[in-house]
C-alpha positions as CSV (number, residue, x, y, z in Angstrom):
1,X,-8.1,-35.5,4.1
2,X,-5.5,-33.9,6.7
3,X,-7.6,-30.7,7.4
4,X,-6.3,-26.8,8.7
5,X,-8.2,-24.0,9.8
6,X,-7.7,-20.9,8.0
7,X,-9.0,-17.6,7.3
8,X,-10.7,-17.0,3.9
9,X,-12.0,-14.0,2.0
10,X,-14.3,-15.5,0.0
11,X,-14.9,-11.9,-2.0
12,X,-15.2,-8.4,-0.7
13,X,-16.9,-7.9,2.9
14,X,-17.3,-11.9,2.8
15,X,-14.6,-13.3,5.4
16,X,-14.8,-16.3,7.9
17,X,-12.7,-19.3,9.6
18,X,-13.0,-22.4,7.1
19,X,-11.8,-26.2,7.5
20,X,-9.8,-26.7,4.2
21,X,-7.5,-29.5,3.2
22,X,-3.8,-29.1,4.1
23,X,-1.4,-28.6,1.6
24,X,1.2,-31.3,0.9
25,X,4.7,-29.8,-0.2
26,X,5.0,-30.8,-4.5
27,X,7.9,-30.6,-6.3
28,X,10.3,-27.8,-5.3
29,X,8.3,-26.5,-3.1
30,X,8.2,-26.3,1.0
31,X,5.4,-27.0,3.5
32,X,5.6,-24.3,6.5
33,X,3.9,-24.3,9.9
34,X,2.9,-20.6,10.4
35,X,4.3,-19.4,13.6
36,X,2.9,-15.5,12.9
37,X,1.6,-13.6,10.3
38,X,1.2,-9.7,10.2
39,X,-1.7,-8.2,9.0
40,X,-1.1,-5.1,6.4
41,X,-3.1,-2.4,4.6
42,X,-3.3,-3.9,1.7
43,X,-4.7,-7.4,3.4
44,X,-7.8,-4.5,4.6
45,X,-7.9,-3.8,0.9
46,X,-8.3,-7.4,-0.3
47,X,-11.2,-7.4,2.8
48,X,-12.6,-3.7,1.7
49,X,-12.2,-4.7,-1.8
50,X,-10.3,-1.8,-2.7
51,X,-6.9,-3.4,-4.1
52,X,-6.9,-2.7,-7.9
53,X,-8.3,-6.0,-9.5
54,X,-5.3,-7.3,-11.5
55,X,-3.7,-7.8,-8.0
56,X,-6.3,-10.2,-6.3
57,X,-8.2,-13.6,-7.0
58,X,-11.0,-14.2,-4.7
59,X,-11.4,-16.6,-3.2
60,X,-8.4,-16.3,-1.3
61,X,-6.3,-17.3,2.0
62,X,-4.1,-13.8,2.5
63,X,-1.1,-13.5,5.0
64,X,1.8,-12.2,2.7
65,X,4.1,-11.5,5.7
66,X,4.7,-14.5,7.7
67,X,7.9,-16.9,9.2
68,X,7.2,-20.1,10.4
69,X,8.9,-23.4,10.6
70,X,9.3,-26.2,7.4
71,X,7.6,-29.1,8.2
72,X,7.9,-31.0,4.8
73,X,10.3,-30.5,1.8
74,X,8.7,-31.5,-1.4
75,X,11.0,-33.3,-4.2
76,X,14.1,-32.0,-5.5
77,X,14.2,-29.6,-2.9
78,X,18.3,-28.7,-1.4
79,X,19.3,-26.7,1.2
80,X,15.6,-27.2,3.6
81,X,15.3,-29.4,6.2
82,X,11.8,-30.4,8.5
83,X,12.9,-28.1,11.7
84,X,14.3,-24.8,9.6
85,X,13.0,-21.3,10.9
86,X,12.1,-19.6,7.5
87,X,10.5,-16.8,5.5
88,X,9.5,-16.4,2.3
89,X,9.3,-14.0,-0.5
90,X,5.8,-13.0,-1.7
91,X,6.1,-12.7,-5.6
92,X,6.3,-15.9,-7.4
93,X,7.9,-14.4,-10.3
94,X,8.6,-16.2,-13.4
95,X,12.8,-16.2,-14.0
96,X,12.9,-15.7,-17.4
97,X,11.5,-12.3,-18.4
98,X,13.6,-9.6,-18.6
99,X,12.9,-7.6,-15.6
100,X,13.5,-11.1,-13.5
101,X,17.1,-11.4,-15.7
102,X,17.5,-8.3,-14.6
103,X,17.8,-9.3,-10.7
104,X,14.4,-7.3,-10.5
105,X,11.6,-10.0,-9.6
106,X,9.6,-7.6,-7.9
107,X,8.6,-5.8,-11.4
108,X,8.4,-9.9,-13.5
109,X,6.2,-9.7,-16.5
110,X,4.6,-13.0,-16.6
111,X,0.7,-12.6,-14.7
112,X,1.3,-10.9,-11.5
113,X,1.1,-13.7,-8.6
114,X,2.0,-13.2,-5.0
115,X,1.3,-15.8,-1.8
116,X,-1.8,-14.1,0.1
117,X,-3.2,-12.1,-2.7
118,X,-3.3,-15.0,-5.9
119,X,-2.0,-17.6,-4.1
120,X,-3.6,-19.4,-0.8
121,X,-1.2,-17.4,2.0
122,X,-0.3,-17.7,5.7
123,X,-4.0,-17.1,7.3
124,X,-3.4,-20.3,7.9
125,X,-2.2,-23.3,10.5
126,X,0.4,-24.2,7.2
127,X,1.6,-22.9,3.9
128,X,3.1,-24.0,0.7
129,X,5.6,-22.2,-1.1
130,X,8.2,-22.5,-3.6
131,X,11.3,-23.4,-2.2
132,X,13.4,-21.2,-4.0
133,X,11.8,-18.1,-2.3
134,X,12.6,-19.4,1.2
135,X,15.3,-17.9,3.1
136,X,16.5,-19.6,6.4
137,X,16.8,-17.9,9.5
138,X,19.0,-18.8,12.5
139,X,17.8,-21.5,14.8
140,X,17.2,-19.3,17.4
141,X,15.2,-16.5,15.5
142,X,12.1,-14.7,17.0
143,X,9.8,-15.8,14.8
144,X,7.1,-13.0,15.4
145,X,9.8,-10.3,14.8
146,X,11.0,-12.5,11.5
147,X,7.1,-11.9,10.0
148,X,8.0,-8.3,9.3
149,X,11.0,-9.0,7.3
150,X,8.3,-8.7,4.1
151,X,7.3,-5.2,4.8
152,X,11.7,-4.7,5.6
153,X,12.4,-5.9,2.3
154,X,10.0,-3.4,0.8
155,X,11.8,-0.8,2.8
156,X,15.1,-2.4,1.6
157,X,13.9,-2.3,-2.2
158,X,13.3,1.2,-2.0
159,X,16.8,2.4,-0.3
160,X,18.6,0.0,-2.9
161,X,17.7,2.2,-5.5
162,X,19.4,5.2,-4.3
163,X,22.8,5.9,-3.4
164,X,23.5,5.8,0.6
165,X,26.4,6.6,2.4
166,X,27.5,7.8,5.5
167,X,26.2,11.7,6.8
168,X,23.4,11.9,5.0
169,X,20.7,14.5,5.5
170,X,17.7,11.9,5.2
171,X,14.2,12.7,5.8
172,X,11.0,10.0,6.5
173,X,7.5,11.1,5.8
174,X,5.0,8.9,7.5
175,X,5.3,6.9,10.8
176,X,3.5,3.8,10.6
177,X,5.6,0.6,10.0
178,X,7.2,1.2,6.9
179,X,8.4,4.3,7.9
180,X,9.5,3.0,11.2
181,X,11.2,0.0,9.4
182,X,12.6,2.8,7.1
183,X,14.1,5.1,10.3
184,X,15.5,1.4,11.8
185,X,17.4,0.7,8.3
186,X,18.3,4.3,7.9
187,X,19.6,4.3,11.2
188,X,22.8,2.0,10.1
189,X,23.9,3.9,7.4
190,X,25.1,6.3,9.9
191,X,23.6,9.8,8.4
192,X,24.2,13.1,9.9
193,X,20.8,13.6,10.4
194,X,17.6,11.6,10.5
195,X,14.0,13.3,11.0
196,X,10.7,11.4,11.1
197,X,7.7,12.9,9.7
198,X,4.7,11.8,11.4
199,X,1.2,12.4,13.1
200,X,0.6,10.3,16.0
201,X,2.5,11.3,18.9
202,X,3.7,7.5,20.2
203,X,4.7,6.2,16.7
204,X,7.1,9.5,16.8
205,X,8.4,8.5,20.2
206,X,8.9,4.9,19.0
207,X,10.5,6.5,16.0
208,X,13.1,8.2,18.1
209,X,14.1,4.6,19.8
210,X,14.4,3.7,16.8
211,X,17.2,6.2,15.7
212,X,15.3,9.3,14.5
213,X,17.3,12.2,15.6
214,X,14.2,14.2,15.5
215,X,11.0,13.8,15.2
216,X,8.4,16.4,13.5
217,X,4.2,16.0,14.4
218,X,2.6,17.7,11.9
219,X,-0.4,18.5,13.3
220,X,1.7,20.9,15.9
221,X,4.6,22.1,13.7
222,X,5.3,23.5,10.8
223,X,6.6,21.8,7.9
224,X,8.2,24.9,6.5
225,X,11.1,25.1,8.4
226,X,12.7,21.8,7.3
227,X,11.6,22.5,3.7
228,X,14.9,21.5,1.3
229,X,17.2,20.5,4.0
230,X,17.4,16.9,3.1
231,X,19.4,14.6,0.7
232,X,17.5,11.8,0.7
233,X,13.6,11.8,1.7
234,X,11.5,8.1,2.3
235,X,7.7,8.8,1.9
236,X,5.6,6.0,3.3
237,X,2.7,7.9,4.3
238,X,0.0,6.5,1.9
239,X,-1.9,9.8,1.9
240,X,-1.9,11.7,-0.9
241,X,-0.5,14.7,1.1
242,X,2.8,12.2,1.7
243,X,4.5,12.7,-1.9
244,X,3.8,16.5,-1.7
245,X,5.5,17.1,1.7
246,X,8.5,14.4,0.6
247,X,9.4,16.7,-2.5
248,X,9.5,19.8,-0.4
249,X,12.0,18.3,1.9
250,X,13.9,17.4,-0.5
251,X,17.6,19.4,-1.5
252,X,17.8,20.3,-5.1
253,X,19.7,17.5,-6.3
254,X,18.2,15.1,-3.7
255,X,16.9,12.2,-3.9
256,X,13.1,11.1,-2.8
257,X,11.7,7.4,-2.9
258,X,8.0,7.2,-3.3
259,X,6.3,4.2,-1.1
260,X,3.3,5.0,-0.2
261,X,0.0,3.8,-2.3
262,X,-2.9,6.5,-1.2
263,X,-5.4,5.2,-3.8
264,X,-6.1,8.5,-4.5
265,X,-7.5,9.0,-8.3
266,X,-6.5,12.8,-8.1
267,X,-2.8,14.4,-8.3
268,X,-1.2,15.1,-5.7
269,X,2.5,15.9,-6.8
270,X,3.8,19.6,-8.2
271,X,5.0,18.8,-11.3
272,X,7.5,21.1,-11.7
273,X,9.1,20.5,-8.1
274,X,10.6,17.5,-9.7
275,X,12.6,19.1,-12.8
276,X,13.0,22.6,-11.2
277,X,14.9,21.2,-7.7
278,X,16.6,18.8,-10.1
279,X,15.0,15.6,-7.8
280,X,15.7,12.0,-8.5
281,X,12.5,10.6,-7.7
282,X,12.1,6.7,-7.5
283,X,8.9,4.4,-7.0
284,X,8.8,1.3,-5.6
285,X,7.0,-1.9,-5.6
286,X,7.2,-4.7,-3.6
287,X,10.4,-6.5,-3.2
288,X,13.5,-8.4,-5.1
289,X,15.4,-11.0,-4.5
290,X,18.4,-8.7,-3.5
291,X,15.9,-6.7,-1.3
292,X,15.4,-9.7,0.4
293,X,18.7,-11.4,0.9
294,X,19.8,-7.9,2.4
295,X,16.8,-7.3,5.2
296,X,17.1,-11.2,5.9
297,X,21.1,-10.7,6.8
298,X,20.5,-7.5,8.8
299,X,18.1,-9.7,11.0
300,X,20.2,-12.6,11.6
301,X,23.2,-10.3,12.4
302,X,20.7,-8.6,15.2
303,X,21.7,-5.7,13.5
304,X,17.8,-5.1,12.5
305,X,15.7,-5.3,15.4
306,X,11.8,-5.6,14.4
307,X,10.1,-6.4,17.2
308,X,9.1,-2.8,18.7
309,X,7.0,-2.7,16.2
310,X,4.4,-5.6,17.0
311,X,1.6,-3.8,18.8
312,X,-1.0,-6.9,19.3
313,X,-1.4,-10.4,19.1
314,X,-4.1,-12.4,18.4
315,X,-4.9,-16.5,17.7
316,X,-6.1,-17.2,14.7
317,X,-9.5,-17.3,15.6
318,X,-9.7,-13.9,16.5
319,X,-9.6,-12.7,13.2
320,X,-11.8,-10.3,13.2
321,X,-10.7,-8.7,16.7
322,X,-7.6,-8.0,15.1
323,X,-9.1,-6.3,11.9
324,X,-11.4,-4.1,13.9
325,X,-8.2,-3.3,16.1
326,X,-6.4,-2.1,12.7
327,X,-9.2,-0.6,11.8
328,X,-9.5,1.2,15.0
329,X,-7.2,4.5,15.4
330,X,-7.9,4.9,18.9
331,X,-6.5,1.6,19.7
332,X,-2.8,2.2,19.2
333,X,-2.6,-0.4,16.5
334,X,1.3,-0.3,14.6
335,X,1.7,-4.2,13.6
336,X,-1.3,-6.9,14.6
337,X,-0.2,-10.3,14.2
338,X,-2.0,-13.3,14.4
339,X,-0.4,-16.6,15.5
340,X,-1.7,-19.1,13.5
């Protein structure tokens, strides 16, 4: 046996280092050396034991946003070589249901599976993954700034559903990294006006580097004033408070996308905001195809720069230093990688 370390949660509160048996790349699939992996909310969940059952199978590698290099191409595999730069998509959706015929992979119907959650993920010195979710990066690409291209296609998802153009109004409500990632895409759509929502004083500041025309701290100011001044409003606050405050910015006739997962069990929307302002509202989840061809070309044109977002690094073995600094809001934590 060729063994890899990687990091395993064997069920909730149970995590450690293990020695397992490196993958081999099978048919149609690709072998990838790890370069960096971010750790999300969702991988604290799978930890916690929080995320909704249908959407984990302990035991279980996780690392669902990753780039590393291909080391091995299994059979019938075109257009990989040993040496590319790559990321990956996370749901291994099925291709034939309807929602995947539609073009919309992220919502497949066949049993929910996604790399780190179902499927061993990028914890790890190597990962497998189907080859036809593997989309090359340029030679030279930063491969740390690459591993947040997952959570920038989820961004991406969520403005391809609505109709952008130039000189929006457009509101984001919540500051951690999707809604940084959000105010980065925004940004190039060239809007008249681009506020950030948020509660922690330096992820505003970074927001404004990032293109936010203004910035609002909510613990200091007063919501009220920018109350229906926006077309288009991005909620990524995961709070239950996030969707409220999204619809209130919103214009009658706007639009507001919904990305934020509180894991609340009690409402938190007004109802009747939606039909009486007339609001498109849209939910997202995860991430197609499209949503990933689109982040993935922003990157390599340098026109979507990631990498002010990485906070901390840490080796692999240092697992747990990085969860605690997460977990830890006094620590300035935005995106802790770990480089397997």
């Amino acid at each position: 046996m060729t063994a890899m370390r990687a990091v395993r949660v064997e069920r909730p509160g149970a995590i450690g280092m293990v020695e397992v048996e490196r993958p081999r790349a099978g048919p149609g699939e690709a072998l990838v050396a790890v370069a960096a992996v971010g750790i999300c909310g969702s991988d604290v969940e799978l930890l916690d034991g929080t995320r909704p059952a249908p959407y984990v199978r302990y035991p279980v590698v996780p690392g669902h946003e990753w780039a590393g290099t291909v080391t091995e191409v299994g059979p019938g595999v075109a257009g990989l070589s040993p040496g590319d730069r790559v990321v990956a998509e996370g749901f291994r959706a099925c291709g034939a249901c309807d929602r995947c015929k539609e073009g919309r992979t992220n919502l497949c119907s066949a049993d929910y599976a996604e790399t780190g959650f179902t499927h061993p993920g990028a914890f790890a010195e190597f990962v497998a993954v189907p080859a036809r979710l593997v989309h090359r990066l340029p030679a030279d690409a930063d491969l740390e700034a690459a591993a947040l291209l997952e959570p920038a296609a989820c961004v991406g998802q969520g403005l391809l559903e609505v109709e952008l153009r130039p000189g929006l109004r457009a509101a984001v409500v919540g500051a951690g990294t999707l809604g940084l990632l959000a105010v980065a895409m925004l940004r190039l759509t060239s809007p008249a006006r681009l506020t950030l929502v948020g509660s922690r004083a330096g992820r505003l500041e970074l927001g404004r580097k990032l293109g936010a025309t203004e910035v609002l701290d909510i613990r200091n100011d007063d919501l009220d004033r920018l109350e229906g001044g926006f077309d288009l409003v991005f909620e990524a606050a995961n709070r239950p408070s996030g969707g409220a405050a999204a619809l209130r910015l919103a214009r009658r006739g706007g639009a507001v996308v919904l990305e934020g997962i509180s894991g609340s069990a009690d409402p938190s929307l007004a109802g009747d905001d939606i039909p009486l302002k007339h609001l498109r509202v849209q939910g997202v989840f995860g991430a197609s195809g499209a949503a990933w061809r689109w982040v993935v070309s922003l990157f390599a044109s340098g026109a979507l720069d990631t990498r002010p977002l990485i906070s901390h690094r840490y080796g692999l073995a240092e697992y747990e230093r990085a969860f605690a600094t997460l977990r830890d809001r006094e620590a300035g934590a935005l995106k802790v990688q770990l480089a397997p």
